[in-house]
C-alpha positions as CSV (number, residue, x, y, z in Angstrom):
1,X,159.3,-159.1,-34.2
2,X,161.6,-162.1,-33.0
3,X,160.2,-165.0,-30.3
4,X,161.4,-164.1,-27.1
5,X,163.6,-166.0,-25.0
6,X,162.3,-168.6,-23.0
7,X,163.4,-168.1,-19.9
8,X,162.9,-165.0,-17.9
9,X,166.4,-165.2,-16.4
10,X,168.9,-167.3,-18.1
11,X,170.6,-169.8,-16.6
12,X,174.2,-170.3,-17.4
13,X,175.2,-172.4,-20.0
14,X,178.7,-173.6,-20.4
15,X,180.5,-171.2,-22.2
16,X,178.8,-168.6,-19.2
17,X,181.6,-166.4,-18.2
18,X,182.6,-166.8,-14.5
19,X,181.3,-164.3,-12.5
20,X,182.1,-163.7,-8.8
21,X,178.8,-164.1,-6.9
22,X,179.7,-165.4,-4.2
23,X,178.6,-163.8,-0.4
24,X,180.9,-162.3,1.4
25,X,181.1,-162.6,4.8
26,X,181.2,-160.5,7.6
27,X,181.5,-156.6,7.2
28,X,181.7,-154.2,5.1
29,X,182.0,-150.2,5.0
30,X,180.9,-148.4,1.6
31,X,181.5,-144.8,1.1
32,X,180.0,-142.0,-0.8
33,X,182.8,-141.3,-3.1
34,X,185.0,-138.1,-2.7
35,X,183.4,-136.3,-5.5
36,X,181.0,-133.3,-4.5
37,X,180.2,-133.5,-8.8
38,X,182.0,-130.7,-11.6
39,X,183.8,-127.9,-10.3
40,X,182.9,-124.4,-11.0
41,X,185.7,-123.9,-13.4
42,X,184.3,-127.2,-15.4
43,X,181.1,-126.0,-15.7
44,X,182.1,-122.9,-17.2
45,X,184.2,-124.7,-19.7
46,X,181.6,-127.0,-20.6
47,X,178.9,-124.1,-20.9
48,X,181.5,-122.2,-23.4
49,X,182.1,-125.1,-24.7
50,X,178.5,-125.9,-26.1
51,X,178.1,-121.8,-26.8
52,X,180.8,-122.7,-29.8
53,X,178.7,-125.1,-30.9
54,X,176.8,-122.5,-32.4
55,X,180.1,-120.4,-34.0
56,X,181.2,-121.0,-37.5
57,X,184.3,-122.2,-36.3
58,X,182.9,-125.3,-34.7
59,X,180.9,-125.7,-38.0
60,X,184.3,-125.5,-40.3
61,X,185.7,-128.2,-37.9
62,X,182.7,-130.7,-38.6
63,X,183.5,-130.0,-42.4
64,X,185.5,-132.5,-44.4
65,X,184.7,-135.7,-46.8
66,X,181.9,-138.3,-46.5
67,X,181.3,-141.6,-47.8
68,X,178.9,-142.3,-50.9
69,X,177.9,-145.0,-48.9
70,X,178.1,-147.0,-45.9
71,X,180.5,-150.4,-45.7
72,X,177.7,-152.1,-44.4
73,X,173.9,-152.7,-42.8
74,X,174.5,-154.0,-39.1
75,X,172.0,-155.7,-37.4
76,X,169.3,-154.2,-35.0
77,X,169.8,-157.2,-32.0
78,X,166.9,-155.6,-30.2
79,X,163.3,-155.7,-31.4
80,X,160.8,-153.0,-31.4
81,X,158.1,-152.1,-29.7
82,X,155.1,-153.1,-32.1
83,X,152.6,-150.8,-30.3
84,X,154.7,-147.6,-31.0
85,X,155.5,-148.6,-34.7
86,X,151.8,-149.6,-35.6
87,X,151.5,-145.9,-34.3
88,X,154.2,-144.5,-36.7
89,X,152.4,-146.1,-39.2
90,X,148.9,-144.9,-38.1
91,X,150.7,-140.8,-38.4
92,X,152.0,-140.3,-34.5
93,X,154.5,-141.3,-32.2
94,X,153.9,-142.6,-29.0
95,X,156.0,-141.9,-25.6
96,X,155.1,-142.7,-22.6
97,X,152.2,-141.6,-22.5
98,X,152.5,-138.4,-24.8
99,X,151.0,-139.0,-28.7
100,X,152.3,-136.5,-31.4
101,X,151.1,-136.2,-34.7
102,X,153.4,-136.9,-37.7
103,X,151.8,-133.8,-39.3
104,X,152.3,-131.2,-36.4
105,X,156.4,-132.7,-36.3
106,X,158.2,-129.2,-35.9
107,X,162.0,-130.1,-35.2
108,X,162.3,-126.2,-35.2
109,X,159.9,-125.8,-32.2
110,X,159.8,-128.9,-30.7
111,X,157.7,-128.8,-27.2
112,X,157.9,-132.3,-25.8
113,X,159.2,-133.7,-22.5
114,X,163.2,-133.9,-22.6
115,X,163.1,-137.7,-22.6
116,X,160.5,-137.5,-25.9
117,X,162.6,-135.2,-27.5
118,X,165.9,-137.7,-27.0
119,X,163.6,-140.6,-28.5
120,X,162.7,-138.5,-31.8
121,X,166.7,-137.0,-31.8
122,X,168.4,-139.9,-31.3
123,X,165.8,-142.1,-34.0
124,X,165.5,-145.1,-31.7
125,X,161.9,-145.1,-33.1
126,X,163.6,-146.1,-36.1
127,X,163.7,-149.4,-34.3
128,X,160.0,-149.6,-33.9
129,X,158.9,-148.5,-37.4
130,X,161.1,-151.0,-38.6
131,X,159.1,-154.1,-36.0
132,X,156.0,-153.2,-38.6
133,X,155.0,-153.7,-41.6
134,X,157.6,-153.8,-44.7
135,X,160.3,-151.8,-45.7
136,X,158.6,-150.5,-48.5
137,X,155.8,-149.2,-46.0
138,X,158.1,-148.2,-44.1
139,X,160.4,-145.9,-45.5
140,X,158.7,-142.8,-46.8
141,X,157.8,-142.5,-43.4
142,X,161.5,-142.7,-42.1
143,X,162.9,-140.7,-44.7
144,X,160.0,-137.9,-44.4
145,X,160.9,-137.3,-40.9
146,X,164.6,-137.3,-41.6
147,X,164.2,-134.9,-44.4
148,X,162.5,-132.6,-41.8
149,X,165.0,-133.4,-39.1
150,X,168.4,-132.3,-41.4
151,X,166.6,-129.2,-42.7
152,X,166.8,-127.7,-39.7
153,X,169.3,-129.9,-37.4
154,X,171.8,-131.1,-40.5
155,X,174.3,-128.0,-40.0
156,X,172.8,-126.1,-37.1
157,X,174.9,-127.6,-33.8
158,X,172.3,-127.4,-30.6
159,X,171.1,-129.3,-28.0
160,X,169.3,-131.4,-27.4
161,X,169.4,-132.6,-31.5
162,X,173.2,-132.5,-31.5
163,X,173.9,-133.8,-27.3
164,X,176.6,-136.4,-27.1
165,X,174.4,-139.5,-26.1
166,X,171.7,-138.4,-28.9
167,X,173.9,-138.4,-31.9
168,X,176.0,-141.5,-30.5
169,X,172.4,-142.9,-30.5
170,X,171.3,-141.3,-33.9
171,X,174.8,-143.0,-35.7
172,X,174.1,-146.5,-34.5
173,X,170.2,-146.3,-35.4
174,X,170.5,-144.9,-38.8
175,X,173.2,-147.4,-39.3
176,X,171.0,-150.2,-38.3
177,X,168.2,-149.2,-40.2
178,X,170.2,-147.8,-43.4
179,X,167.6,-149.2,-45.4
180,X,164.5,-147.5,-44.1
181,X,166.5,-144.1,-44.6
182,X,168.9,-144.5,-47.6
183,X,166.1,-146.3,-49.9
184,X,165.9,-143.1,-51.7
185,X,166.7,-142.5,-55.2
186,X,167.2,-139.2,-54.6
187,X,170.8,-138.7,-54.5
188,X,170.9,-135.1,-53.0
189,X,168.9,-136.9,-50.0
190,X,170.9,-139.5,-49.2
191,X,174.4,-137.8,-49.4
192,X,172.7,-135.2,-46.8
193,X,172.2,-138.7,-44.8
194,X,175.8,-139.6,-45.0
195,X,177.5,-135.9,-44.8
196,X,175.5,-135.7,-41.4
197,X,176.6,-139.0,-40.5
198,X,180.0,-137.8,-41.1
199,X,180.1,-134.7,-39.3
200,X,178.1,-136.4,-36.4
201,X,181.1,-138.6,-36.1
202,X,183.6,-135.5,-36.2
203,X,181.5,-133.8,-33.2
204,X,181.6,-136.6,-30.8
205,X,185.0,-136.4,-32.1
206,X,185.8,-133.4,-30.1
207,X,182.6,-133.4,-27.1
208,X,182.8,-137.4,-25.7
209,X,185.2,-136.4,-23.4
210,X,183.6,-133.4,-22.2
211,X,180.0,-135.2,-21.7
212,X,178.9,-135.9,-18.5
213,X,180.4,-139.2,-16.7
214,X,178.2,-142.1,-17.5
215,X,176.1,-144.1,-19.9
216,X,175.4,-140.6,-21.9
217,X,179.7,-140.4,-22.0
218,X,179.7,-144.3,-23.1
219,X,177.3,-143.8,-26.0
220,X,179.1,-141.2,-27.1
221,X,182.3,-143.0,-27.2
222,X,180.6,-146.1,-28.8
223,X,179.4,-143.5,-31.9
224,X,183.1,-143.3,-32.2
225,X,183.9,-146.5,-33.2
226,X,180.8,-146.9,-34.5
227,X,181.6,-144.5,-37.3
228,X,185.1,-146.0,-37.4
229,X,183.3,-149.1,-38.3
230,X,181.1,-148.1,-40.9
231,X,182.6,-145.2,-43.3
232,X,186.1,-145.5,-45.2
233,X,189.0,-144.8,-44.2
234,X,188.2,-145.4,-40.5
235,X,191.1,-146.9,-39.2
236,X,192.8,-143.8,-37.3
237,X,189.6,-143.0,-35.8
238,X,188.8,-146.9,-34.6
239,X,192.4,-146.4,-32.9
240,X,191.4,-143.1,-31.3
241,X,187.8,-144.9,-30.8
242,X,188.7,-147.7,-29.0
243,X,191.0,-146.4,-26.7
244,X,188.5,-143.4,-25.5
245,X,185.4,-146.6,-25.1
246,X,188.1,-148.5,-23.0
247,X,188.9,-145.3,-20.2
248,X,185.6,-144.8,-20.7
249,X,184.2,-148.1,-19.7
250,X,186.8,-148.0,-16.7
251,X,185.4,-145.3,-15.4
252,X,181.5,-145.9,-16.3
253,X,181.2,-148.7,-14.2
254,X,182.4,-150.2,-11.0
255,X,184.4,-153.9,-10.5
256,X,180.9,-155.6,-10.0
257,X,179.2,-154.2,-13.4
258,X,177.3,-152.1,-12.1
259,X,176.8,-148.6,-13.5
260,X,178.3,-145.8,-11.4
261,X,174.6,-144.0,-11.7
262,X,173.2,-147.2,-9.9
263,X,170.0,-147.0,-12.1
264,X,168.9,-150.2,-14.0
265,X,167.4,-148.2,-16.8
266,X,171.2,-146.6,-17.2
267,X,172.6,-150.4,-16.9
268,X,170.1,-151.4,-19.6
269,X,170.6,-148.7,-22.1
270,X,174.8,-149.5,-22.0
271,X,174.5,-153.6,-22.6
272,X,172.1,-152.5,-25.5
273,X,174.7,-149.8,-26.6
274,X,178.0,-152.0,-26.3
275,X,175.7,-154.8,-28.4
276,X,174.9,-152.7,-30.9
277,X,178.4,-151.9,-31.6
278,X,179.0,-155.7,-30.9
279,X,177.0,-155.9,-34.2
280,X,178.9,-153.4,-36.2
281,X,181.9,-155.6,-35.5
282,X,180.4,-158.4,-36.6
283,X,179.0,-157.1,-39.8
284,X,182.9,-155.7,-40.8
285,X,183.7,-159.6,-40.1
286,X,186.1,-158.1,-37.2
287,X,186.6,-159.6,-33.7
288,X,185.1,-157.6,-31.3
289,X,187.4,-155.9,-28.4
290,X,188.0,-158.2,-25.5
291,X,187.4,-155.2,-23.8
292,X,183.8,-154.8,-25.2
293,X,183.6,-158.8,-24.3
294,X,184.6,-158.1,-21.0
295,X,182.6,-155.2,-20.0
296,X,179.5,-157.5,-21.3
297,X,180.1,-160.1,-19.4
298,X,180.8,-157.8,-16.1
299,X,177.6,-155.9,-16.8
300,X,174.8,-158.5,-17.4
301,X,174.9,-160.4,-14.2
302,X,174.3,-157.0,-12.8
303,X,171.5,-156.2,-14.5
304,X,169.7,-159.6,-13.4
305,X,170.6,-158.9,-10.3
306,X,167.8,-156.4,-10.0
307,X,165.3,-158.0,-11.5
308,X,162.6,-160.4,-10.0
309,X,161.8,-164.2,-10.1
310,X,158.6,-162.8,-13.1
311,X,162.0,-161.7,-15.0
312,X,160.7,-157.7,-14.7
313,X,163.2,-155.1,-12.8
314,X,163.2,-154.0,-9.4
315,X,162.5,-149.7,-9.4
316,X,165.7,-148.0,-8.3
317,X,167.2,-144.8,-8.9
318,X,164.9,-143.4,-10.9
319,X,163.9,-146.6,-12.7
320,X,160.8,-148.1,-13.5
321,X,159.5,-151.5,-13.5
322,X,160.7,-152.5,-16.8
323,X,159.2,-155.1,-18.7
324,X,160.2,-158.5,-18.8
325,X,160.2,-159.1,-22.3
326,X,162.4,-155.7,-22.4
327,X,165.2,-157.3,-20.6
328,X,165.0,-160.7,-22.0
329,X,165.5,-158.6,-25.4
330,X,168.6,-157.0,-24.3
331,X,170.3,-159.6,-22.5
332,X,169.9,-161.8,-25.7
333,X,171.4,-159.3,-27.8
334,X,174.4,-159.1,-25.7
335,X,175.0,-162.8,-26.4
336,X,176.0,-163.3,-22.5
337,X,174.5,-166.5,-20.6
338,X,175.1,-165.8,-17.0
339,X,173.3,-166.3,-13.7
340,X,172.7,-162.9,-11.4
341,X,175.0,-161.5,-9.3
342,X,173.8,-161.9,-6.3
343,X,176.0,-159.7,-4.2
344,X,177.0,-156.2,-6.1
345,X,179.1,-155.5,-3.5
346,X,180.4,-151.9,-5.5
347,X,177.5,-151.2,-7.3
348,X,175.1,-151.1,-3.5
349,X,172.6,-153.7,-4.3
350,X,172.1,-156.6,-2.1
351,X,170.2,-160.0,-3.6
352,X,168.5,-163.0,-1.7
353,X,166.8,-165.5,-3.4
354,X,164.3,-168.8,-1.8
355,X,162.5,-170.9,-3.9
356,X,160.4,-168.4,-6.0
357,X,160.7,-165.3,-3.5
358,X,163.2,-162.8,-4.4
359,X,164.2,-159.7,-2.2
360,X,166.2,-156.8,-3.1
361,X,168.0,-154.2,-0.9
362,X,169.7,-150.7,-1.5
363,X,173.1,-150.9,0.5
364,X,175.0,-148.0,-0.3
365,X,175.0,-144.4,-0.6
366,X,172.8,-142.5,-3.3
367,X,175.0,-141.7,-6.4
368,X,177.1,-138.5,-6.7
369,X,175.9,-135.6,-7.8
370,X,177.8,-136.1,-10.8
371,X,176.5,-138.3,-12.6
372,X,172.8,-138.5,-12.5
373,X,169.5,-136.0,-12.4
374,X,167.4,-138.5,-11.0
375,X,169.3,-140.1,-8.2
376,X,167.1,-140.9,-5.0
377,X,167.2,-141.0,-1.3
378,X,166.5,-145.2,-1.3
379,X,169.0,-146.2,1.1
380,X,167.9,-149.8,2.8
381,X,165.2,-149.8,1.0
382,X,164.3,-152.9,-0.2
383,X,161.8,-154.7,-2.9
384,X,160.3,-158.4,-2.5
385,X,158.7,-160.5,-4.9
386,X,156.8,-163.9,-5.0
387,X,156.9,-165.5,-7.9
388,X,155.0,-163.4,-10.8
389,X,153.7,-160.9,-7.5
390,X,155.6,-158.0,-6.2
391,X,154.7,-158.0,-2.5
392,X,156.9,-154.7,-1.7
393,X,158.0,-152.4,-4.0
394,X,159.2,-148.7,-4.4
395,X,157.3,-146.2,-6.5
396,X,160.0,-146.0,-8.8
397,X,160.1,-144.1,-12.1
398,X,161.4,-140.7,-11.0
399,X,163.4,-140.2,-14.7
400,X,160.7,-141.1,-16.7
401,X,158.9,-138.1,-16.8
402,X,155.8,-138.0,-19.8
403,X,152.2,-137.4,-19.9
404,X,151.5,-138.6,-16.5
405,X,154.4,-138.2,-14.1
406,X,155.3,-134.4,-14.3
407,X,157.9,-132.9,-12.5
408,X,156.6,-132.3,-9.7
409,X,155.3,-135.8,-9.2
410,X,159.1,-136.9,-10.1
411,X,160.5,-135.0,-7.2
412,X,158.1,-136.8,-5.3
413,X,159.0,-139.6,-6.4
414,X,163.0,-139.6,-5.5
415,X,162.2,-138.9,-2.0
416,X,163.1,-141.7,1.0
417,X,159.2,-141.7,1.8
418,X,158.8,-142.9,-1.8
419,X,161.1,-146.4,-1.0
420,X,159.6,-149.2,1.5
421,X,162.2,-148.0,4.2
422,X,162.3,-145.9,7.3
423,X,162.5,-141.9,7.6
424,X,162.7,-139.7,10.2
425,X,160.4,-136.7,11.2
426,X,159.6,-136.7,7.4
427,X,162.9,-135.8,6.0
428,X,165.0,-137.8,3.5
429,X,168.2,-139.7,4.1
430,X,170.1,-138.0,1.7
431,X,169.1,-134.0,0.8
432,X,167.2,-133.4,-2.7
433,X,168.2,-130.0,-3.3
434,X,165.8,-127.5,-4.8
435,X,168.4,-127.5,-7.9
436,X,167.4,-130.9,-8.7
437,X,171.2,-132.1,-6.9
438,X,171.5,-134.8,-4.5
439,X,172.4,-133.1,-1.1
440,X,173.8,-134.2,2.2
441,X,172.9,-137.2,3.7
442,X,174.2,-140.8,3.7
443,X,177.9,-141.1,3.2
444,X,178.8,-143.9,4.7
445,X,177.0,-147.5,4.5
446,X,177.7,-150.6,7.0
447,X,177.4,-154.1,5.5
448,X,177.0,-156.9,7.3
449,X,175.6,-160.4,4.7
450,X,175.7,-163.9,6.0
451,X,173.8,-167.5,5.1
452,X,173.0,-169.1,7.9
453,X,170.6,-172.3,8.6
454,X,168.0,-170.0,9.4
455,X,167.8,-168.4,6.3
456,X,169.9,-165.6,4.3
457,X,170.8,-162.7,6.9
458,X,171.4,-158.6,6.0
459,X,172.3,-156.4,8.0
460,X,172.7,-152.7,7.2
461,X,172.9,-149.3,8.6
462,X,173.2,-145.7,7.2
463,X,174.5,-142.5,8.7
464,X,172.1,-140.5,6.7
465,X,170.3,-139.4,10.0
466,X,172.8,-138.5,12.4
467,X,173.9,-135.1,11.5
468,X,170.4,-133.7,11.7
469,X,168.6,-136.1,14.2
470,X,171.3,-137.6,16.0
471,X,170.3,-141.4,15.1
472,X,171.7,-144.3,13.1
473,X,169.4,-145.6,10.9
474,X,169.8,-150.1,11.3
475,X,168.2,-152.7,9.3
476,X,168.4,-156.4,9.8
477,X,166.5,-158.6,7.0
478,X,166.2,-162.3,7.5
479,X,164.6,-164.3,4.7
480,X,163.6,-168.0,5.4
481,X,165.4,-170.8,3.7
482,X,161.6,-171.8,2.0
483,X,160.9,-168.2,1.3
484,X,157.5,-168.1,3.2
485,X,159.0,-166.1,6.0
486,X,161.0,-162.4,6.0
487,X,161.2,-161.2,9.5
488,X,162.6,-157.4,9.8
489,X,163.8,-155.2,12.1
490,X,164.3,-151.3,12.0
491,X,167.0,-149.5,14.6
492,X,167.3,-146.0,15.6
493,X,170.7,-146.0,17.3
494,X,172.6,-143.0,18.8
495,X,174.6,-141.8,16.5
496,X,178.5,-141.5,18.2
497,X,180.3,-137.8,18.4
498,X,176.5,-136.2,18.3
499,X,174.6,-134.4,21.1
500,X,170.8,-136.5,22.2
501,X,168.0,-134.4,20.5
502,X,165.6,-135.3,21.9
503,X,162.0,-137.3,20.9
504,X,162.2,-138.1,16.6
505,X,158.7,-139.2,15.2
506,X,160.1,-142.1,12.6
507,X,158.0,-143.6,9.9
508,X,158.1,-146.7,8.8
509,X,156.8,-147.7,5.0
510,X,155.9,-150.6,2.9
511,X,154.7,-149.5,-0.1
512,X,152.5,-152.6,-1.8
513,X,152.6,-154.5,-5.2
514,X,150.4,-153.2,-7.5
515,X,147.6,-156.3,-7.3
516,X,147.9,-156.1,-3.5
517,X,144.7,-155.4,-1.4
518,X,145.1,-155.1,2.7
519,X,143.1,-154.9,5.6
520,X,143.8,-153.9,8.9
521,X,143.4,-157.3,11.8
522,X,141.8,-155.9,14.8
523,X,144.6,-154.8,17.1
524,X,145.9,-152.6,14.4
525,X,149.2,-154.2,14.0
526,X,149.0,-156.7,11.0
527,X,147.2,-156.6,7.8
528,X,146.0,-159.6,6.0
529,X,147.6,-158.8,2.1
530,X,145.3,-160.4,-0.5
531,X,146.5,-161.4,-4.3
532,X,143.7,-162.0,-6.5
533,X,144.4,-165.6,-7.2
534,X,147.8,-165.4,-5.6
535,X,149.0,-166.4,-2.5
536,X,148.0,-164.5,0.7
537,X,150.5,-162.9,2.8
538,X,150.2,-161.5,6.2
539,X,152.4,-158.5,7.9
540,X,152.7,-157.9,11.6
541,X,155.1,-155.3,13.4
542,X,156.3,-155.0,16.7
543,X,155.5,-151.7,17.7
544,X,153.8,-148.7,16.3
545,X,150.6,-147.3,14.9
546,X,150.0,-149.7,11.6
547,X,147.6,-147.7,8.7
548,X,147.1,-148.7,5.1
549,X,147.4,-145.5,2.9
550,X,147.2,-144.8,-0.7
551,X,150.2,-145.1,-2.8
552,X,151.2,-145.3,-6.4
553,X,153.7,-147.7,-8.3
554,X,155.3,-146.7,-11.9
555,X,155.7,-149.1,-14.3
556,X,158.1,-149.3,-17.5
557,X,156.8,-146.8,-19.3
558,X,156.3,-144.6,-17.2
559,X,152.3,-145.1,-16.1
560,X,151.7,-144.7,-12.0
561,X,149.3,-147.4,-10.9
562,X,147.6,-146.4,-7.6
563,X,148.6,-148.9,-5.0
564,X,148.4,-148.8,-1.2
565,X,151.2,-148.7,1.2
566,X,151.8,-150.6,4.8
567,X,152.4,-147.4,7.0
568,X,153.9,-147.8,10.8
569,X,154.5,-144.6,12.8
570,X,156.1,-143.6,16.1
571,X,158.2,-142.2,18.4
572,X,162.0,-142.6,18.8
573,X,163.2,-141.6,22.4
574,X,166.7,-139.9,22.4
575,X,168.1,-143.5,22.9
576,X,166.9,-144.7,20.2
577,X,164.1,-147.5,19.6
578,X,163.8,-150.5,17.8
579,X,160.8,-151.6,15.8
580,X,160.2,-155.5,14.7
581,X,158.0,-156.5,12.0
582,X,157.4,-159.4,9.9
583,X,156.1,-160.3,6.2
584,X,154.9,-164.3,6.5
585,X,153.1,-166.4,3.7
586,X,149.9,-167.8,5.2
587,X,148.3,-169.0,1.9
């Protein structure tokens, strides 16, 4: 495995791109955009669409040449994860949680989580055999499992093997690792290999446009020219390629960089994606699209964005605490020294940053239904960090589901009582609708950022509230200029246009970093918060019943840690109420 980087975030060199992080002032309305996700008569299509998968006419169109060979062994920019290919190598795969054994493999009948399944159909283990061991070790392994995986996935079209992001994946994996899967002798084997790779190419072909809108659609598209790049006679299909990646990137992410699903985990997987292909270029000895340049350099400074001064992401969206290491990986491959974007102005999410404390906000409506499964009711939430110590987090991890988050526990895990933010009589900003679908809720987001000599100054309010309850949800956060101080205040205001309805109870939560201990002070309305050999915080509110409950905190690969929570409750009047708090560093 390559050294990683030295620095958890890099700083910008001088060849860093410019980027436009600068604050801007005064206010600012963001909208839920005017998409209420596919029409009817788009789902059918789609639905028919994948039935043909299964016709011998679809079949006939994937028929057609392939190479004896490819033009080319790309390289892998990303290492693997040793743990899981010392596993591979020991007869099991290992996902979050969930072990299976080489020898009970049964791509036929194949009962794993959906996101194990995509890691064994898409081969990104591939990536992690290939971190251990030699190549000689190495490959019987790879090539028994893709043996298995062609006898019964090879010229059967179905989902999940053959979905639009999994063979986009599977294309630019068995590229990279060509040599753990093509060492064969065994000439019958390896054109197999190839022929697949071929009509892979020629089903994304047809299905990239109909895939839904986001990183799954961008994969897909990246395949494309991926395939382009690697068999002969590639040119028409680079042309056809490209242009679908570029509309595709357009529409995939906003101005800012950020992804249009607003997970980090989605941002992640598309800088890895467009680097991988980055690498194709490269090995062809071909200048890579400005385009691709260009969506690089838009889309790193929004992934550091949301990550903290340890270098580790914030938990939005469905996201877990990813590592680190995982990020420095990624953002190395991509080539791009930048600084964070501090202000993602599109993309919802609000940075401030003194000396080594670091907070993060949610200020902007959930995504559309659209384009995610796992979207979440975070609005104003927010995260903070002190140095290598998260201090307030969210639970996070509602998309990795595994061994130990089920999906029940996910579910859980998207609601607004599982984000350090304010709810009302126990309901969620936005609706999580028993299909899984985002609801109704917040549409419209008000934006107020400003430095001032009293420290950096957020001001946000939702209307997520005022259709059911009547209230505007307000939230002012004011960080110190040395960092030792957030103050905070929470706002139930009268929502204009609506009737009064009354009392509301409201609840106010801080969910705590996972090596976070507090204890109640005497008048029940701070708590001393004690870091084992870190620095010692203290939290006070305004009004309120303050209680310390359990709580639990997902990290990157999908674990839940249990953790405790800061828990203020009340009463709103119908005119609303206004609760003050404070987070100050006392050690």
């Amino acid at each position: 495995m390559t050294s990683a980087p030295s620095s958890p975030i890099p700083d910008a060199g001088e060849d860093a791109p410019p980027i436009d992080d600068s604050i801007e002032p005064g206010k600012r309305l963001i909208r839920l955009p005017d998409d209420k996700g596919l029409s009817l008569g788009d789902r059918v299509a789609n639905y028919v669409t994948r039935l043909t998968w299964r016709t011998p006419l679809h079949a006939f169109r994937l028929k057609g040449r392939f190479p004896l060979k490819l033009l080319g062994v790309p390289a892998d920019p990303v290492p693997g994860d040793m743990r899981a290919g010392t596993a591979i190598r020991a007869g099991h795969f290992l996902h979050r949680g969930l072990k299976l054994s080489l020898g009970n493999l049964d791509f036929a009948a194949l009962d794993v989580s959906p996101p194990f399944a995509d890691y064994l159909h898409s081969f990104a283990w591939l990536r992690d055999l290939a971190a251990t061991g030699t190549r000689a070790d190495g490959a019987p392994i790879a090539e028994a499992v893709v043996r298995h995986w062609l006898a019964v996935h090879g010229e059967a079209v179905s989902e999940p093997a053959w979905k639009a992001d999994n063979t986009g994946w599977r294309i630019l994996f068995w590229a990279a690792h060509a040599p753990l899967i093509l060492s064969s002798s065994d000439l019958v084997y390896r054109s197999a290999v190839l022929n697949h790779l071929a009509r892979a190419a020629r089903h994304l072909d047809r299905v990239a446009d109909k895939t839904r809108p986001g990183t799954g659609q961008l994969v897909a598209w990246i395949g494309i020219v991926a395939a382009s790049l690697l068999m002969p006679g590639g040119e028409p299909r680079q042309v056809f390629g490209e242009a679908g990646l570029r509309k595709v990137i357009e529409t995939s992410f906003y101005a800012d960089g950020g992804n249009i699903a607003r997970a980090p985990q989605a941002q992640l997987d598309a800088i890895m994606a467009l680097s991988m292909l980055a690498r194709i270029y490269d090995m062809r000895r071909m200048e890579v699209p400005p385009f691709l340049q260009e969506a690089l350099a838009r889309t790193v400074p929004a992934l550091l964005g949301l990550v903290h001064a340890d270098g580790g992401m914030g938990s939005w969206q469905g996201s877990g605490a990813t590592s680190a290491l995982n990020i420095q990986y990624v953002v190395a491959a991509s080539g791009v020294r930048t600084r964070p974007l501090k202000q993602a102005r599109d993309w919802g999410y609000q940075r401030m940053v003194a000396n080594r404390v670091v907070l993060l906000a949610d200020a902007a409506p959930p995504p559309i239904a659209r384009v995610t499964e796992a979207g979440c009711a975070s609005t104003l939430a927010f995260e903070l960090s002190d140095g290598d110590e998260r201090i307030v987090v969210n639970c996070g991890g509602a998309a990795l589901t595994g061994a130990t988050i089920p999906a029940d526990l996910a579910r859980g895990l998207r609601t607004t009582a599982a984000h350090s933010t304010l709810t009302i009589g126990d309901t969620n900003s936005t609706a999580i609708l028993a299909s899984g679908l985002l609801g109704r809720g917040v549409t419209e987001v008000e934006l107020d950022r400003r430095e001032t000599p009293q420290g950096s100054r957020l001001e946000m309010s939702h209307d997520g509230y005022a259709r059911r309850h009547g209230l505007i949800h307000r939230r002012l956060l004011i960080l110190s200029p040395n960092g030792r101080e957030l103050r905070g205040e929470d706002m139930l205001l009268p929502a204009p246009r609506t009737r009064r309805k009354g009392d509301k109870p409201y609840t106010l939560r801080f969910h705590l970093g996972r090596n976070i201990s507090a204890s109640l002070t005497a008048d029940k309305l701070g708590a001393l918060l004690r870091i084992s050999g870190g620095p010692l915080w203290q939290f006070r509110t305004s009004e309120g019943t303050l209680d310390v409950e359990e709580s639990l905190w997902v990290d990157g690969d999908g674990r839940p840690h249990p953790t405790e929570q800061l828990v203020v409750t009340g009463i709103a009047p119908a005119g609303g109420a206004s609760i003050g708090w404070i987070f100050k560093h006392i050690g």
